[in-house]
DRENDO-1510 file (C-alpha; in Angstrom, 1 decimal, always signed):
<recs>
REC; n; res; u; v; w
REC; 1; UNK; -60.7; +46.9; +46.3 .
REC; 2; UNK; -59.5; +48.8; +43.6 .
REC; 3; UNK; -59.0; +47.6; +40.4 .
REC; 4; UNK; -55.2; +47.1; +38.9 .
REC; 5; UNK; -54.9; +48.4; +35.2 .
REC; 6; UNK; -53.3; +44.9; +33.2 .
REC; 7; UNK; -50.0; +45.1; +33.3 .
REC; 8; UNK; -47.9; +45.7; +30.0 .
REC; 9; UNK; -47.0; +42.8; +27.9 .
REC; 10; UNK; -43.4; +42.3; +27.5 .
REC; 11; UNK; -40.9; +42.0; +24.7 .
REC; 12; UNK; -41.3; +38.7; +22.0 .
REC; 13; UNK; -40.3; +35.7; +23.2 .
REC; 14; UNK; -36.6; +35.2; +23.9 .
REC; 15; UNK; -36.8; +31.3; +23.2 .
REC; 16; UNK; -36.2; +29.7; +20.2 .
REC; 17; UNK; -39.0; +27.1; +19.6 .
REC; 18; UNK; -36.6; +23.5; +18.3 .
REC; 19; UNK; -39.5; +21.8; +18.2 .
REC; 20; UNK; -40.7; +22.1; +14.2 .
REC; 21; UNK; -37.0; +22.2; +13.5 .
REC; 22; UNK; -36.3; +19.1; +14.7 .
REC; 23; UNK; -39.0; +18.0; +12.7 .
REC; 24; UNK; -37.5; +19.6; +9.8 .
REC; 25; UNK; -34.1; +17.8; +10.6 .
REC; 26; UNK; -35.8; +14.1; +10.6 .
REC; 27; UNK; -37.6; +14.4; +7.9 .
REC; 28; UNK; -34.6; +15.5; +6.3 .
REC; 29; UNK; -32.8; +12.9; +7.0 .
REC; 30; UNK; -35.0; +10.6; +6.3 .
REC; 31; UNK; -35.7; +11.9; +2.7 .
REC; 32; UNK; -31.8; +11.5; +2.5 .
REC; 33; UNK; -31.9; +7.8; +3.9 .
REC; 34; UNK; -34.2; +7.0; +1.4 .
REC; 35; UNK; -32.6; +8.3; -1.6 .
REC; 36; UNK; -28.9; +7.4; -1.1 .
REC; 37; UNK; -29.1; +3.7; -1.4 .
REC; 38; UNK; -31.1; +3.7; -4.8 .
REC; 39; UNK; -28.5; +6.3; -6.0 .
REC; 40; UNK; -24.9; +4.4; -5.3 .
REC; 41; UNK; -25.7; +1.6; -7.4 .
REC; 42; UNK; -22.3; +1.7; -9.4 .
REC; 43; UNK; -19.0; +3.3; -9.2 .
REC; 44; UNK; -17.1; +4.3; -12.1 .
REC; 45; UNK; -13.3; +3.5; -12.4 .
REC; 46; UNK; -11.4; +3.1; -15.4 .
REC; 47; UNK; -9.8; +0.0; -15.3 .
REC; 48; UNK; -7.5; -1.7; -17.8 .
REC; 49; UNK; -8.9; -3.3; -20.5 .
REC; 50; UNK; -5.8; -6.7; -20.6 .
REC; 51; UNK; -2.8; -6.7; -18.7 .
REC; 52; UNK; -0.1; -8.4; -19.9 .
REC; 53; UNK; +2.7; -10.5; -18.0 .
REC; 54; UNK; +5.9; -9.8; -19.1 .
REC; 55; UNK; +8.0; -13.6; -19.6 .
REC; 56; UNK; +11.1; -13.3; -17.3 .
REC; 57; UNK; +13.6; -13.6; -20.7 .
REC; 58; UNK; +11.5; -10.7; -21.8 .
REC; 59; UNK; +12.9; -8.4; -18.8 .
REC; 60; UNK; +15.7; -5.8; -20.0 .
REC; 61; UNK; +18.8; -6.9; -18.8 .
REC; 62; UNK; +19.6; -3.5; -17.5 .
REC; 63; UNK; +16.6; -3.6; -14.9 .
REC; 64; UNK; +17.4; -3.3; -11.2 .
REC; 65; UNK; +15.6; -5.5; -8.9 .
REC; 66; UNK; +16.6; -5.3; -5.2 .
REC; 67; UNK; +15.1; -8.1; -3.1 .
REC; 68; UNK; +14.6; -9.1; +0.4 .
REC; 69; UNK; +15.2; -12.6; +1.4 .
REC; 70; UNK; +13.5; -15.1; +3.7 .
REC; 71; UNK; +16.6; -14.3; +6.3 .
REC; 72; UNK; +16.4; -10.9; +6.0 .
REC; 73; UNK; +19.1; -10.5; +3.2 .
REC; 74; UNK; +19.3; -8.3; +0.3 .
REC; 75; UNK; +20.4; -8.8; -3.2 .
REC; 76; UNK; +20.4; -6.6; -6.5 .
REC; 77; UNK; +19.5; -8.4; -9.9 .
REC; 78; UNK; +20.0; -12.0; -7.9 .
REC; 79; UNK; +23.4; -11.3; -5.7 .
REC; 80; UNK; +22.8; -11.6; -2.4 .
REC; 81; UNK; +25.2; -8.8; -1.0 .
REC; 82; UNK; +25.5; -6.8; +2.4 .
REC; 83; UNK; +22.8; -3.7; +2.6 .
REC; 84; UNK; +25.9; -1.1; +2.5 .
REC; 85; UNK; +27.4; -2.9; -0.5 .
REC; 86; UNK; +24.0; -2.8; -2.7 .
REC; 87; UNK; +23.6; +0.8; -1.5 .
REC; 88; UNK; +26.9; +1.5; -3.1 .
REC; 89; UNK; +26.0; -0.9; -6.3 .
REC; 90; UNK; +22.7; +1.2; -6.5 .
REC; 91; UNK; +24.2; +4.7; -6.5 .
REC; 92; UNK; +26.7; +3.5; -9.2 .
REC; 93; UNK; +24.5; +1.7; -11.7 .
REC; 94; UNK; +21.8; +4.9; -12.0 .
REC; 95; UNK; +24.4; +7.1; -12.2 .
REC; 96; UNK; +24.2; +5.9; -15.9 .
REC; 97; UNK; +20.7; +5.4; -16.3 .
REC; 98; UNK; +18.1; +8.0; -17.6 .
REC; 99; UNK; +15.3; +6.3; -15.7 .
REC; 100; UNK; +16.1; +6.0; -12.7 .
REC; 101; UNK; +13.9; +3.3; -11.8 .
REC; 102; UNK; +14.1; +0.6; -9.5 .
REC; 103; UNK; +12.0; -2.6; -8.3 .
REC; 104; UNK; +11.8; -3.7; -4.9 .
REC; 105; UNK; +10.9; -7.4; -4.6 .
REC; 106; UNK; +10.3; -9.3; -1.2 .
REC; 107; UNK; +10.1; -13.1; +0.0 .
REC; 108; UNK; +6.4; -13.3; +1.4 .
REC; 109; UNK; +7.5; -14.1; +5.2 .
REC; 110; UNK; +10.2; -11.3; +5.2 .
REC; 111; UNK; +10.1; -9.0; +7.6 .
REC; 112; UNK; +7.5; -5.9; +7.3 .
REC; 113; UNK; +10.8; -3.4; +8.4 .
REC; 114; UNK; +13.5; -4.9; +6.3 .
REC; 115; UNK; +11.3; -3.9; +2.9 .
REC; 116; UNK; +10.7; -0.7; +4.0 .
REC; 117; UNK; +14.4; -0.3; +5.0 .
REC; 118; UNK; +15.1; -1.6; +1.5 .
REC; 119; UNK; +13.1; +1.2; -0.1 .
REC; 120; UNK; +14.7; +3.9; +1.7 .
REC; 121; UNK; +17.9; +2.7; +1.0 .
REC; 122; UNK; +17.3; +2.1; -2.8 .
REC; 123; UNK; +15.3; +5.4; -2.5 .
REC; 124; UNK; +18.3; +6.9; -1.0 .
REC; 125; UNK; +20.7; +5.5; -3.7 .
REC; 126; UNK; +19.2; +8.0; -6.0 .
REC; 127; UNK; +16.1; +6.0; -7.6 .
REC; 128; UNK; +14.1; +8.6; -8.9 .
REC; 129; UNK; +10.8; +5.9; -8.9 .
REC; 130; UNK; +10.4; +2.6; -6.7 .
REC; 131; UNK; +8.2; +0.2; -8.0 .
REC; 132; UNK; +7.0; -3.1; -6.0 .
REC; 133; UNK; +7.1; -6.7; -7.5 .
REC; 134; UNK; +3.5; -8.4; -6.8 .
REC; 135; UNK; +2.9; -10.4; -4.4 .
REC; 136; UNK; +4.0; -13.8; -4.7 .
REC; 137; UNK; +4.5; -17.3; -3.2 .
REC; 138; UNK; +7.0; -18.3; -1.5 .
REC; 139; UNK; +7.6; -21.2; -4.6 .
REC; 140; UNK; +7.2; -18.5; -6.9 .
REC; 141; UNK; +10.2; -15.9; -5.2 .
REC; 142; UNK; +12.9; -16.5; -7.2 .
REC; 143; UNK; +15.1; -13.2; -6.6 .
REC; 144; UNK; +17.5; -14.4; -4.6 .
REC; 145; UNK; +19.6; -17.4; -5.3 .
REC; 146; UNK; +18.8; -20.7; -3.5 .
REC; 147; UNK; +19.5; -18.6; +0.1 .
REC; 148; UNK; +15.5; -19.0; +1.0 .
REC; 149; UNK; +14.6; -21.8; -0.8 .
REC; 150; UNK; +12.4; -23.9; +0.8 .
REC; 151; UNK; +12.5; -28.0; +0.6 .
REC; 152; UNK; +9.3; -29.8; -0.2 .
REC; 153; UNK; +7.3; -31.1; +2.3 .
REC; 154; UNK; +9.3; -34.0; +3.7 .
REC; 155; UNK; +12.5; -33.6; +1.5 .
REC; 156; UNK; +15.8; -32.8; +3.7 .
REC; 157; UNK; +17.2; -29.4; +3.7 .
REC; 158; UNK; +19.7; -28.7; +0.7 .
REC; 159; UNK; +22.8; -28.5; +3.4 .
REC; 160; UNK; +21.9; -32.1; +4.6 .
REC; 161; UNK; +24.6; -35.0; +3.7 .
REC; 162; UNK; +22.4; -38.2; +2.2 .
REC; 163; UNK; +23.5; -40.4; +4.0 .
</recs>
């Protein structure tokens, strides 16, 4: 029945305690919910003050526009022409340009691949910059001639004898 001398206390703890971090953390987060909806209440971006529409007999007649029809043809400046022949018609027409700048315009149903093919061949041509016609209607395409026009609504195709 002796008695035992207490035993020596060992080292510090060897546990981190999470417990008032996490506490830290949401009220963090919180604070930081809080604040970032009142802050975000506009974004600046320098927009331009008028934009102007250029008439189409105000286009320089030395412009390139290459253009993907409704059947997946191509044309340059409203000639419908093979994609190795517009290539070649491309190359030779910047060759004397000092801007060598190009527009790609595309019927609004054409397929997604045949633009981008365009581009790259345009692109491949030598045009230094491509730039993309808007958007438009499939009334309002006018870049190549008469091969995707559509009929009104009830009209008979173009081809179509009357009669």
């Amino acid at each position: 029945m002796g008695m035992s001398a207490p035993k020596k206390a060992k080292g510090g703890m060897s546990e981190i305690n999470v417990t008032p971090l996490i506490d830290v953390m949401l009220v963090l987060l919180i604070i930081f919910m809080v604040i970032t909806p009142a802050k975000v209440t506009e974004m600046a971006a320098n927009l331009p003050q008028k934009t102007e529409s250029v008439e189409q007999d105000d286009v320089p007649q030395d412009q390139l526009v290459a253009a993907v029809c409704l059947d997946g043809t191509v044309s340059l400046n409203k000639v419908v022409m093979p994609l190795e022949d517009l290539h070649e018609q491309v190359r030779k027409r910047l060759r004397v340009k000092a801007k060598k700048v190009i527009f790609v315009d595309a019927h609004p149903d054409a397929s997604y691949d045949k633009v981008v093919g365009l581009m790259d061949t345009v692109r491949d041509a030598g045009a230094d910059r491509v730039g993309l016609a808007s958007l438009k209607t499939a009334e309002e395409f006018r870049s190549c001639t008469g091969v995707d026009a559509a009929p009104a609504e009830g009209a008979p195709p173009a081809d179509a004898n009357p009669g």
